[in-house]
N, C-alpha and C positions, 0 to 999 in steps of 0.2 A: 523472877530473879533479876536482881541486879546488873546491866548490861555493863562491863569493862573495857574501856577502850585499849586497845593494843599500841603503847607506845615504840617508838624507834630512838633510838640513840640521837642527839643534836648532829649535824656535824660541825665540825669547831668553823670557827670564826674564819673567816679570808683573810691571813694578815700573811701572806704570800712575799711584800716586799720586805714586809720589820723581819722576817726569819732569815730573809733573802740578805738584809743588811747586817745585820748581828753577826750570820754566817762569816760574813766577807771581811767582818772588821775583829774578829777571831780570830782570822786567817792571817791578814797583814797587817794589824795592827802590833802583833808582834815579831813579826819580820822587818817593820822598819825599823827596829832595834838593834840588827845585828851588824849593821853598816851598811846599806843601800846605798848602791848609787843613785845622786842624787839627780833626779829629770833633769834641773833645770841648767847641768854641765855637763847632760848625759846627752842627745838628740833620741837615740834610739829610744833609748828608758822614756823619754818624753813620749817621741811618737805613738809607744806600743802600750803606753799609759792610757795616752786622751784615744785612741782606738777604744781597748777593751774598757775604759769606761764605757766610753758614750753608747755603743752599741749593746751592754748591761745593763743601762739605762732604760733604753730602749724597747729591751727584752723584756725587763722586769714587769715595765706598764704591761705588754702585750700577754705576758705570762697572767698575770693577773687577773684579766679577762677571757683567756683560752683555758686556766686550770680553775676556773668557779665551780664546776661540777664536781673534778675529782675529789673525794675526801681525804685525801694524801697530798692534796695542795701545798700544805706544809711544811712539810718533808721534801716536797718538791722547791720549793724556796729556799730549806737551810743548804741543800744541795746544790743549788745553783749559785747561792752564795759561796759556798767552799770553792765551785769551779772560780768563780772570777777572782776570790780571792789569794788563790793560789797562783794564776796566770800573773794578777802582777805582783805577788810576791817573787815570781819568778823573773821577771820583767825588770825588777828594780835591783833585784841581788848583787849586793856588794862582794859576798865570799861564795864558795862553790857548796857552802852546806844550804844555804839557804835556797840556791840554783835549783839541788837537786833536791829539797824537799819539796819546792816548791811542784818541779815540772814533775815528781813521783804522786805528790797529791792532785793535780789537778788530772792527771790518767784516772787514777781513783774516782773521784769524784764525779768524773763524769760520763764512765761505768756504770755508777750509781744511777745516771739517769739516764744512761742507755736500758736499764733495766726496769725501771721506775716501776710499771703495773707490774707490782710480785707475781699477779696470778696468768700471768701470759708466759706459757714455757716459748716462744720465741725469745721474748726481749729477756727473760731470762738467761737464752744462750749464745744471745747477741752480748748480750753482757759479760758472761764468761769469757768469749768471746776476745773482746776486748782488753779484757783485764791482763788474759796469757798475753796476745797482741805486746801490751803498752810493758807487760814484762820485759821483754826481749830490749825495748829501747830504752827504758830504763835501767836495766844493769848495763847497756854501754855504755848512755850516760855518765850512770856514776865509776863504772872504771875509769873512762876520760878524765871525769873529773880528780879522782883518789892519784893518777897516775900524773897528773900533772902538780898535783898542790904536792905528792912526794918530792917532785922533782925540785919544786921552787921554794918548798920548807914552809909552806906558807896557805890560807885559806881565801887571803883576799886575792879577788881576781885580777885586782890590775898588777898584782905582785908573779902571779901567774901565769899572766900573759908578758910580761917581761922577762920572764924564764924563760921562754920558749925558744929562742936561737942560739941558747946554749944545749937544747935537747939536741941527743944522740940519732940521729936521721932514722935509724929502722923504730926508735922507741917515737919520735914524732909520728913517722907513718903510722904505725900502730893505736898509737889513741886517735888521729886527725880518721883512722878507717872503725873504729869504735863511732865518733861523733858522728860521722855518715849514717853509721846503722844507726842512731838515734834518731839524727832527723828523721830519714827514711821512713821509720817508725809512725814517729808521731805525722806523719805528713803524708800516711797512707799510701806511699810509692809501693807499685808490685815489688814484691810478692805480698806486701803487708796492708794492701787496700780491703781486705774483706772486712776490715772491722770497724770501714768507712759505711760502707753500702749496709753492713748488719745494724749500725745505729741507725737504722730509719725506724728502729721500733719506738726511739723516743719520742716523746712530745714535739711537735715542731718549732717552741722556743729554745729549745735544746740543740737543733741543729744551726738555727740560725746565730747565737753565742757560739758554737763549736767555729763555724768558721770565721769567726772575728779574732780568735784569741790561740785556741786552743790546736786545731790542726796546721797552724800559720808555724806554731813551737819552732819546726826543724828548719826554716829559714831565720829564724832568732838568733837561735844557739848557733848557725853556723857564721853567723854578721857577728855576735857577742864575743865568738873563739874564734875570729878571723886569721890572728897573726897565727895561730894552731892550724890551721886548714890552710895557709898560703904557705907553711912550711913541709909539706906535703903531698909533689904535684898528683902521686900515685893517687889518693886518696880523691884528688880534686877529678882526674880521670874516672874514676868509681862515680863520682858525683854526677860526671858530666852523660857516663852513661844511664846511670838511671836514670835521668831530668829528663832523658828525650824519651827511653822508653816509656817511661809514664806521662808524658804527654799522649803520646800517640793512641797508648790501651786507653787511659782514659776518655781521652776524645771518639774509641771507637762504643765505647760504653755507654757514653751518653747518644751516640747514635742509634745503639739499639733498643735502648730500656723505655718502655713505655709507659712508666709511674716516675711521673716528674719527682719525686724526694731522689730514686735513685738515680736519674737522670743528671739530677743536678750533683749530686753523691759524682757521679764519673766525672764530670766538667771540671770538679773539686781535684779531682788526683791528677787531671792532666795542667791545672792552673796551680797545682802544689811543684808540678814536673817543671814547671818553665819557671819557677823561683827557683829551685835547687840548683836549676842550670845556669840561674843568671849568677848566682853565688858561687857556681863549680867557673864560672868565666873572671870571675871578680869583679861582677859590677854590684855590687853591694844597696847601690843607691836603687841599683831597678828592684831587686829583690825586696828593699825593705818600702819603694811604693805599690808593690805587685802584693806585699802583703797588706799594706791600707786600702788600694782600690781593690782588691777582690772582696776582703773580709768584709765591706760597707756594702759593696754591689750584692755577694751571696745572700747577706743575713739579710738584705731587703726578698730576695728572689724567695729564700726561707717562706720566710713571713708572711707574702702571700701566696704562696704555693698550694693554698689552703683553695682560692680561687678559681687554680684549674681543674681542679676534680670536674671530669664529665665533660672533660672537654678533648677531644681528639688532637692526637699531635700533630702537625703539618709533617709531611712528608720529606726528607732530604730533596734540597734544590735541585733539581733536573743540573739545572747551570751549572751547577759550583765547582765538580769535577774538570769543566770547559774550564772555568774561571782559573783555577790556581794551574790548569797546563798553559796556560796564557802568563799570568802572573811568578809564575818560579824563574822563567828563562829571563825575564827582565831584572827580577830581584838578583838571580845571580850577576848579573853584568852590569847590575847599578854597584853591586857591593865591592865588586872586585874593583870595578874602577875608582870606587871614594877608597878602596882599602892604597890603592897605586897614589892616588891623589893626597893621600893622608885622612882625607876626611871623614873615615869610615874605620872604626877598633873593633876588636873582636868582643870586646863587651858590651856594644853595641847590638849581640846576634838577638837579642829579646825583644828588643824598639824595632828591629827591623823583621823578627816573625810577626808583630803585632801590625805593622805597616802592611806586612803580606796578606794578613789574614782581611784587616779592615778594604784592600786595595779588591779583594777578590769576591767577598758580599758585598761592596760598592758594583762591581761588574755584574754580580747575579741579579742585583737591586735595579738596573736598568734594563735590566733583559727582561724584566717582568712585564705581562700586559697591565700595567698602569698607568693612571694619569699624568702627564707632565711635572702636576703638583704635587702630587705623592714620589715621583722620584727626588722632586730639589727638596722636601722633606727630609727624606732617608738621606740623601746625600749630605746637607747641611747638618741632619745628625751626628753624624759619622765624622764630619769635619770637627763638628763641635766637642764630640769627645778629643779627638787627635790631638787639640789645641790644649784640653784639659789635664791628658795622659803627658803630654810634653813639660808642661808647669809644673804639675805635680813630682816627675822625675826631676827634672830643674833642681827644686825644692829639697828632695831626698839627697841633692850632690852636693847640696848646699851643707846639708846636714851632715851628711857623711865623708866628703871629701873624697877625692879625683878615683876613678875604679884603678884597681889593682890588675897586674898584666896577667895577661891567659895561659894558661898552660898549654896550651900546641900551637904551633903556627898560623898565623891570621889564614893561610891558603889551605889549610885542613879547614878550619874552623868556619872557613865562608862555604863547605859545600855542609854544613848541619843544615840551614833553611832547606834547601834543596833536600835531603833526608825525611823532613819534616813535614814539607808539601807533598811530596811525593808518596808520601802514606796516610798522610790528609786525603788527597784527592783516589788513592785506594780504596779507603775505607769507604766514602763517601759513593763512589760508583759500584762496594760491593754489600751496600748497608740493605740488603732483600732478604729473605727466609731461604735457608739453604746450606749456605756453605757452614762448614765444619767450625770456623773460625765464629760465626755467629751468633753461635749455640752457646759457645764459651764466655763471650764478652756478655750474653742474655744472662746467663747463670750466675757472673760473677757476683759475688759476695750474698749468694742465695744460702741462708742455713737450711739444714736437711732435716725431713718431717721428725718429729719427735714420736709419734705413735700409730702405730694402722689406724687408718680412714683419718685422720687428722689434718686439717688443711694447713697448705701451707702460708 
């Protein structure tokens, strides 16, 4: 008998970026139609442009060679394209329709690739997941949005935001605490961080794009609708306490979790918490460079995260605990006195957590049994970022122009560091297997089995 060989289907061609581009140029090629503002009289629209390119860019190659196996590579491509496409159709939006198609699609979209392997009931329900999640800040969105273009008769934003201090103080409040919940939303601040830590089902170029563009959203929108949120303080008080609590759950997240994606997933909500706070203060310029240096820093840490598999987490610094009970008492009494002196604003509280934080693993970095040359390493590190964090912010004031006054008193406001450290250095002395609180920050954003005997 004639033997037959058993054919398989081909699977199609790797053309992963031309689906990737196509997608993108679908997206916003007819969004710059409808009046964008234009980058190059925009600063922000520029900055959050040359971002989510370059790091799409970057992705795309990386994607390219990470999805060669999948036979839905594809699909994975037109998808990744709609995300970027959408972010900066969002990014450049002249009027609030395009705003809010934009930031409605690019939720969607990248949904889509939180779920990508159809046949995995997780990322299936991480998917769902998401999708209810990006509901909820979506239709704040676009009430803010509808409720403001009623008010000013109008669709274009700069027509928009020049209505706004003729708005009625409780109808301000009311959208300025809608665009909250939006951010909040997209920016994975508790209560709405589960559907950060549940995208770990995707691809790992999927999370590294998510934090360049797409999770950064509610520090955008809140720099885009500023003169809305400065007319507000209620609203900015909302702000200001969520930014710290989600710093702090965040940061105790990433102390617990022992799979570096969700690890880095918690770092993410409490580095989403310290933009929303620098926007709830009005320093606008920290938030929109907190949103270029994280998104570059994450989507590297993304990418190779691939690296650490099998490799054990080092332990919370014995120090660090010592370190920031050392380091708080002097940060408050440098602050207080530049605040006496003038030299010190309350929108300054971001530069000066980040002083605390680097002043305090500089202290643990020297406690170590190490070489002489491995401390002036770490320390000229450390130095060398400080100098690059301070340019970069420079740069962003440059762009953005002088930060906008705070809503509480500089002497309320100088004891947040202190708030801050002091739950820092809590969690960090109480980061062991046991207390009640541990269990919760481990499980966060854990979806629940799908079937008896099913792993999770």
């Amino acid at each position: 008998m004639p033997q037959h060989a058993i054919s398989t289907p081909a699977a199609p061609a790797n053309r992963l970026p031309l689906h990737a581009a196509l997608a993108m140029a679908a997206v916003f090629g007819p969004a710059l139609a409808f009046g964008p503002i234009g980058a190059g009289r925009d600063p922000l629209a520029l900055v959050m442009v040359a971002l989510t390119g370059f790091v799409a860019l970057i992705v795309t190659g990386f994607a390219t060679r990470y999805m060669r196996a999948d036979r839905a590579r594809n699909r994975f491509g037109r998808d990744l394209g709609l995300v970027v496409g959408c972010v900066l159709a969002t990014v450049t939006a002249g009027n609030v329709v395009v705003l809010a198609l934009g930031w409605i699609g690019s939720g969607q979209a990248l949904a889509r690739l939180i779920g990508h392997d159809r046949n995995w009931a997780q990322a299936r329900a991480a998917a769902r997941l998401a999708r209810l999640t990006f509901a909820v800040g979506d239709a704040a969105l676009v009430l803010a949005l509808a409720g403001l273009a009623w008010f000013a008769h109008s669709l274009r934003i700069e027509a928009v935001l020049a209505a706004v201090p003729a708005l009625p103080p409780l109808a301000a409040t009311a959208l300025a605490l809608l665009l909250v919940l939006a951010a909040a939303v997209r920016c994975a601040l508790p209560p709405f961080s589960g559907w950060l830590a549940g995208s770990m089902t995707a691809p790992t170029p999927v999370s590294a794009l998510m934090h360049a563009g797409l999770v950064n959203g509610g520090g955008f929108v809140l720099i885009r609708l500023a003169p809305l949120f400065e007319a507000a303080p209620a609203a900015r008080l909302v702000a200001l306490a969520l930014g710290l609590a989600a710093a702090l759950i965040g940061l105790g997240v990433m102390l617990v979790r022992p799979d570096i994606k969700r690890s880095l997933a918690g770092s993410t909500t409490s580095q989403m918490g310290f933009m929303i706070l620098s926007c709830a203060l009005g320093a606008y310029g920290a938030a929109l460079w907190h949103i270029v240096a994280h998104g570059l820093f994450k989507a590297w840490l993304f990418l190779g995260s691939g690296s650490s598999i099998g490799i054990t987490r080092a332990p919370v610094e014995p120090a660090l605990p010592r370190a920031i009970a050392l380091v708080a008492p002097l940060m408050l009494a440098g602050t207080l006195a530049g605040l006496l002196l003038g030299w010190v604003h309350a929108a300054d509280l971001p530069l000066l957590l980040a002083l605390a934080t680097a002043l305090a693993l500089a202290i643990t970095i020297v406690a170590r049994p190490i070489d002489a040359r491995g401390r002036l390493l770490a320390l000229a590190g450390l130095a060398l970022l400080g100098v690059g964090q301070a340019m970069g912010l420079a740069l962003m004031h440059v762009a953005l122009g002088a930060d906008h006054a705070a809503p509480l008193p500089a002497g309320v406001i100088v004891l947040l560091p202190l708030v801050f450290l002091a739950g820092w250095a809590w969690q960090a002395r109480r980061a062991a297997p046991g207390p009640r609180i541990y269990v919760h920050l481990l499980n966060a954003g854990t979806l629940p089995r799908f079937a008896t005997g099913e792993a999770a």
